[in-house]
C-alpha atoms as one frame of an Amber mdcrd trajectory, in Angstrom:
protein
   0.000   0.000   0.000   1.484   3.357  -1.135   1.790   6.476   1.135  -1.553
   8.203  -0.176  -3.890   4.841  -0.112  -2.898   4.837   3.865  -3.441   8.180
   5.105  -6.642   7.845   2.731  -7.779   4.911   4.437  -8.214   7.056   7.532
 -11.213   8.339   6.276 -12.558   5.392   4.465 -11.395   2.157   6.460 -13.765
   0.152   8.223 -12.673   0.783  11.859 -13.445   4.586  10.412 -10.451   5.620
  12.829  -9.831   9.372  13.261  -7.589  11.314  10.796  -5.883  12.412  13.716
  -4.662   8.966  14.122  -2.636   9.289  11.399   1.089   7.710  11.314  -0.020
   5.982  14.907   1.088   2.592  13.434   4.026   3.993  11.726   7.732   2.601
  12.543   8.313   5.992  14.152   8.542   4.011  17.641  12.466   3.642  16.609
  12.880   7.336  16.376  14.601   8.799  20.053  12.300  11.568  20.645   8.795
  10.624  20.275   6.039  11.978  20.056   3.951  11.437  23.458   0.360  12.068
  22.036  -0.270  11.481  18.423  -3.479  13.286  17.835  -1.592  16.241  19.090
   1.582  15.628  17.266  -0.749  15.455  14.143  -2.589  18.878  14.725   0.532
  20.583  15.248   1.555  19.026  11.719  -1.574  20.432  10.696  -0.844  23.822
  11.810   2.915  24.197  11.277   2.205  23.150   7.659  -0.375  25.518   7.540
   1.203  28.194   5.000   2.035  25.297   2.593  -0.949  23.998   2.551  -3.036
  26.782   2.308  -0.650  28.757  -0.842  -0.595  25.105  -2.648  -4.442  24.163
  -2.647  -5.204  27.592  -3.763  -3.491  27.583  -6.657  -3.581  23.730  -7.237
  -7.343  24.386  -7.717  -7.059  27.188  -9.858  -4.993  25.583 -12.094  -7.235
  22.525 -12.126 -10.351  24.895 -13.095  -8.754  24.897 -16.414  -8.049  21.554
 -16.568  -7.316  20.500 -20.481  -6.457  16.705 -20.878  -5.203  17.083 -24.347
  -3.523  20.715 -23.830   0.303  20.517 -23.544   0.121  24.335 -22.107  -2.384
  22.603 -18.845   0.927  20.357 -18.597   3.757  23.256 -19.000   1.671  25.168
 -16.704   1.396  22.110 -14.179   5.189  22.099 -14.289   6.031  25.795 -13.290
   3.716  25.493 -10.236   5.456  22.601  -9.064   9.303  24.055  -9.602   8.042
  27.118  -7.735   6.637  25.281  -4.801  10.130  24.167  -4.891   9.110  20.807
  -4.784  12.566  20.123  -7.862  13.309  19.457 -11.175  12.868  15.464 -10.993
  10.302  15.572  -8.548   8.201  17.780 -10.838   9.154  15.860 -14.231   7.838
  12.400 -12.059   4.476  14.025 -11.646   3.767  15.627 -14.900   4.491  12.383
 -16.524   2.604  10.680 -14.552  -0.622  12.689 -15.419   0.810  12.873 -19.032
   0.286   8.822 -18.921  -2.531   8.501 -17.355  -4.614  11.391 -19.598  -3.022
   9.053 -22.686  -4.578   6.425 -21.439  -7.860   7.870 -20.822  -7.852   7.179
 -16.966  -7.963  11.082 -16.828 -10.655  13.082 -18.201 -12.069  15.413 -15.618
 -10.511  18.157 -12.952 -11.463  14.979  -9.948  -9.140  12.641 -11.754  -6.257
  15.199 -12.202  -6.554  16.218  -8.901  -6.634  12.552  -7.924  -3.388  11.455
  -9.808  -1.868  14.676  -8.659  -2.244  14.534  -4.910  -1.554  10.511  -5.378
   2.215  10.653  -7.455   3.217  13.550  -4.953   2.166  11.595  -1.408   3.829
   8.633  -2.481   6.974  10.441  -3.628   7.132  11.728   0.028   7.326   8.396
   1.035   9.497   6.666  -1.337  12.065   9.764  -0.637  11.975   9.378   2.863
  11.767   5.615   3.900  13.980   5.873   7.026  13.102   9.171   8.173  12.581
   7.643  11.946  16.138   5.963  11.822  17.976   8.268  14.309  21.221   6.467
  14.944  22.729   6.604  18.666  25.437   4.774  20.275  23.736   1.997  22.249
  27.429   1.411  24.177  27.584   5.248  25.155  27.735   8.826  24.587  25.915
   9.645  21.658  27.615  12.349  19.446  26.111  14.563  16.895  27.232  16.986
  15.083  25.440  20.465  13.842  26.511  22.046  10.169  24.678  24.591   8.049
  24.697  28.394   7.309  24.836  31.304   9.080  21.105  32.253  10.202  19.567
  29.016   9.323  18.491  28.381  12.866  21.372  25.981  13.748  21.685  27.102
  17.618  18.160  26.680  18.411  17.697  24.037  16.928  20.617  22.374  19.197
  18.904  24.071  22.041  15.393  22.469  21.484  16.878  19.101  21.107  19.157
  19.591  23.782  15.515  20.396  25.586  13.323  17.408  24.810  16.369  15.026
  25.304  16.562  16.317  28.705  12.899  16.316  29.588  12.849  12.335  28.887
  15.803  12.497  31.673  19.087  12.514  29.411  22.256  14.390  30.604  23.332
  16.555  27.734  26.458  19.079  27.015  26.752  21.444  24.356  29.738  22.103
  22.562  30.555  25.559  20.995  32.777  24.787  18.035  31.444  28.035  16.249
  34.656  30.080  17.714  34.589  31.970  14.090  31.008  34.234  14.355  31.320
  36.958  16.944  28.275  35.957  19.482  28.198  32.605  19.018  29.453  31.430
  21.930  27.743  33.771  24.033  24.490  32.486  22.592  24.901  29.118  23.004
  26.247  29.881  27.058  22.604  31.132  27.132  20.614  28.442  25.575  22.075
  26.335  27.807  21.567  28.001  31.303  17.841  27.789  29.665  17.764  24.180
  29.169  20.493  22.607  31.959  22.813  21.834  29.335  26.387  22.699  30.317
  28.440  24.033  27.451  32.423  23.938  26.669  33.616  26.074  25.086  36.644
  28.556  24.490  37.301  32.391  23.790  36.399  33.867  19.950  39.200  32.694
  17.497  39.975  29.720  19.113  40.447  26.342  18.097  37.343  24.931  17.364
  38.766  21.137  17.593  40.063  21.210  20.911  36.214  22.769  22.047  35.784
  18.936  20.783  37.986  17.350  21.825  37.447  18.892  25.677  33.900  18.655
  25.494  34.223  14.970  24.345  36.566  14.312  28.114  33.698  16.078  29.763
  30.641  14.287  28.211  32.097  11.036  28.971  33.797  12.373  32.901  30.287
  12.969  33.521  28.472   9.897  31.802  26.948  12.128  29.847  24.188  10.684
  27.191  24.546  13.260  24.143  26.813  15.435  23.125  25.706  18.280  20.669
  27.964  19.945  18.966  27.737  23.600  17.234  29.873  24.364  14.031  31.307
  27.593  12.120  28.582  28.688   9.031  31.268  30.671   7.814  34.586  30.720
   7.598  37.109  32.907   5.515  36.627  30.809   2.467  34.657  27.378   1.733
  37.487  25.233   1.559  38.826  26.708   5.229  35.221  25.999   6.446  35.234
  22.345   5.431  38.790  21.298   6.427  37.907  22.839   9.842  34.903  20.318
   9.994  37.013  17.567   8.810  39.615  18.181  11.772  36.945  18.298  13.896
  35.364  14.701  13.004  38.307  13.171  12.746  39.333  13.999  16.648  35.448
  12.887  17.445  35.728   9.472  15.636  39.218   9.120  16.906  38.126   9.773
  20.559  35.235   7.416  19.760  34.362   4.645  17.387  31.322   5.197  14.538
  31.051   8.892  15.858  29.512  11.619  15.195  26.723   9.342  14.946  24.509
  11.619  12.984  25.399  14.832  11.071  22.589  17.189  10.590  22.221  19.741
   7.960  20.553  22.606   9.068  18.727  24.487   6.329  16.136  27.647   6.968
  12.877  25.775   4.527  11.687  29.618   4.088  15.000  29.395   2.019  13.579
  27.236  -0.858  15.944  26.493  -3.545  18.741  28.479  -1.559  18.615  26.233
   1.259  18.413  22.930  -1.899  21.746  24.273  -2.717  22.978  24.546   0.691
  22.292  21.119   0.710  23.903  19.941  -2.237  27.360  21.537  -1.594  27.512
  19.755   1.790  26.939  16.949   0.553  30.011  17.119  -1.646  32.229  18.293
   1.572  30.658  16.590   4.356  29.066  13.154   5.581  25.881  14.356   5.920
  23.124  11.906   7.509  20.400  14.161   8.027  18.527  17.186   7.633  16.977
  19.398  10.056  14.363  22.093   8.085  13.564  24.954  10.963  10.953  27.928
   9.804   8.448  25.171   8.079   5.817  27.118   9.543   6.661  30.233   8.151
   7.223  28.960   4.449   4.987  27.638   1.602   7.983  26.602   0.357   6.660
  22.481   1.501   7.800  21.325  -1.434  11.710  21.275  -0.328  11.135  17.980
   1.334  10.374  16.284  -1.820  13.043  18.112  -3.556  15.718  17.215  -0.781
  14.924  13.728  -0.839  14.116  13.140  -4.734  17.696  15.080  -5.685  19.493
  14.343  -3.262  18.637  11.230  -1.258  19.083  12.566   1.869  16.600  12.307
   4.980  14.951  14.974   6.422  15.230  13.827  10.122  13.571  16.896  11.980
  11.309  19.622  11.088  10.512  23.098  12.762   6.878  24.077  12.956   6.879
  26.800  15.533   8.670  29.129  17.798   8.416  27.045  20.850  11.211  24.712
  22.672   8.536  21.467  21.789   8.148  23.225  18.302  11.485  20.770  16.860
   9.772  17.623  15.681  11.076  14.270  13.914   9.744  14.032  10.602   6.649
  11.884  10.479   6.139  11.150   6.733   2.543  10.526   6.912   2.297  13.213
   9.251   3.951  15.793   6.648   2.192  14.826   3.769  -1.426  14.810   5.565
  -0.661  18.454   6.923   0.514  19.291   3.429  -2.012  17.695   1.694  -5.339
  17.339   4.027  -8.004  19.245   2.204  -6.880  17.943  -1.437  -6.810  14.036
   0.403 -10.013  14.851   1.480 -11.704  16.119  -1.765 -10.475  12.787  -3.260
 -12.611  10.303  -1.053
């Protein structure tokens, strides 16, 4: 059963369970930080997603009010609402083929059906792009290490503070390293996201080296049988090449220090960013072992789309998602979840 024909089958199943159950029976039971309530993980899907949803069903419909099985321009048009939902190039190709195909073979003749097909090829692409979104790898022997990259501005420090947060409420003992010795303030900042959450953070003076922060905060972490260590990395650097070598000291010191680490490295990327933040993306990628990606701002975007375009282009998975301003605001990415939030009225209009 594909993506769509299960969150669909929340409306039309037999047991006739709430939509709100939505992803319940998901594999997202692996992921660390779960969700305590799923009816209220859902509605805050729901809302965080809002914007997206909202900007893409508008004009979704409007386009469909013209619907012209036979009319290359419906098709071209199709095609440019896509790219500028950012949802990418391939993504976008996968979809308008798909309706191509099925209007050739006559299984599309109305607005309903387009709409159906539509909605359908995209839900399903969530899901074949992100199969192991709930896979967050730990260290099952010790301290847990992960390690923060991205941009300047892209939300990277919070976003370490608000896991640092929930990792603590379930009873964790976290530090926070501040590797980011390059950006005037950074260290400061992070000094007071942790006095907020009980994290301790080690750290040095601006200009230092950001590899011994590591390597100290590494001794600490493990001095104090510490559970996770988060660690905070330059966005900047003099040049591109300085920036990555700097990472590459720093991982190489972690993983010496301890086997298999940094167990995950998250991308940070701003999703109000849209194809910026896809090109962020790609030229880590090239310069870094990226394992995840973290997308803060989703609720301030109807730029949605850049989940499907992360995943399709670049086969990476999008591990958390920001849908508010709040410390519980950082969630892991629910598939199902996204795509209902995303998607709900146009599922909806298809049953």
């Amino acid at each position: 059963m594909g993506l769509f024909d299960k969150i669909k089958s929340a409306f039309t199943g037999a047991d006739k369970k709430a939509e709100t159950e939505i992803g319940e029976t998901s594999t997202a039971k692996d992921t660390t930080i779960e969700p305590a309530d799923t009816q209220k993980e859902t509605e805050q899907y729901e809302k965080g997603l809002q914007k997206s949803r909202r900007s893409f069903t508008r004009r979704l419909n409007e386009l469909l009010a013209n619907f012209r099985y036979e009319d290359e321009e419906f098709f071209e048009e199709l095609e440019d609402l896509l790219i500028e939902s950012d949802v990418g190039f391939e993504a976008t190709m996968v979809i308008a083929d798909k309706l191509r195909y099925e209007s050739k073979v006559e299984n599309v003749r109305s607005m309903a059906d387009a709409e159906r097909v539509i909605v359908q090829t995209m839900v399903d692409l969530y899901g074949e792009t992100n199969p192991d979104h709930h896979v967050f790898n730990e260290n099952p022997d010790g301290l847990t290490v992960v390690l923060f990259v991205g941009v300047n501005g892209v939300g990277k420090t919070t976003t370490i503070a608000k896991l640092a947060h929930q990792y603590i409420d379930k009873g964790k003992k976290v530090v926070l390293a501040a590797g980011d010795t390059f950006r005037a303030g950074a260290i400061e900042q992070l000094h007071i996201w942790g006095d907020r959450v009980g994290a301790q953070v080690i750290s040095t003076k601006q200009g230092g080296d950001p590899a011994a922060v590591v390597y100290d905060s590494i001794q600490t972490a493990q001095e104090q049988h510490a559970d996770i260590l988060l660690i905070d990395t330059a966005g900047r650097l003099q040049n591109k090449k300085n920036l990555m070598n700097e990472l590459e000291k720093m991982k190489r010191i972690i993983s010496r220090e301890i086997p298999d680490a940094p167990h995950e490295t998250l991308l940070v990327l701003d999703a109000t960013t849209g194809q910026n933040a896809l090109s962020q993306a790609k030229i880590f990628k090239e310069t870094t072992d990226v394992t995840g990606i973290v997308l803060t701002k989703m609720d301030g975007t109807a730029k949605g789309g850049i989940v499907l375009a992360i995943g399709k282009e670049l086969g990476i998975p999008v591990k958390f998602v920001g849908l508010g301003e709040t410390m519980d605001d950082l969630h892991p990415f629910d598939t199902e979840k996204f795509a209902y939030g995303l998607f709900k009225e146009l599922i909806q209009q298809t049953v």
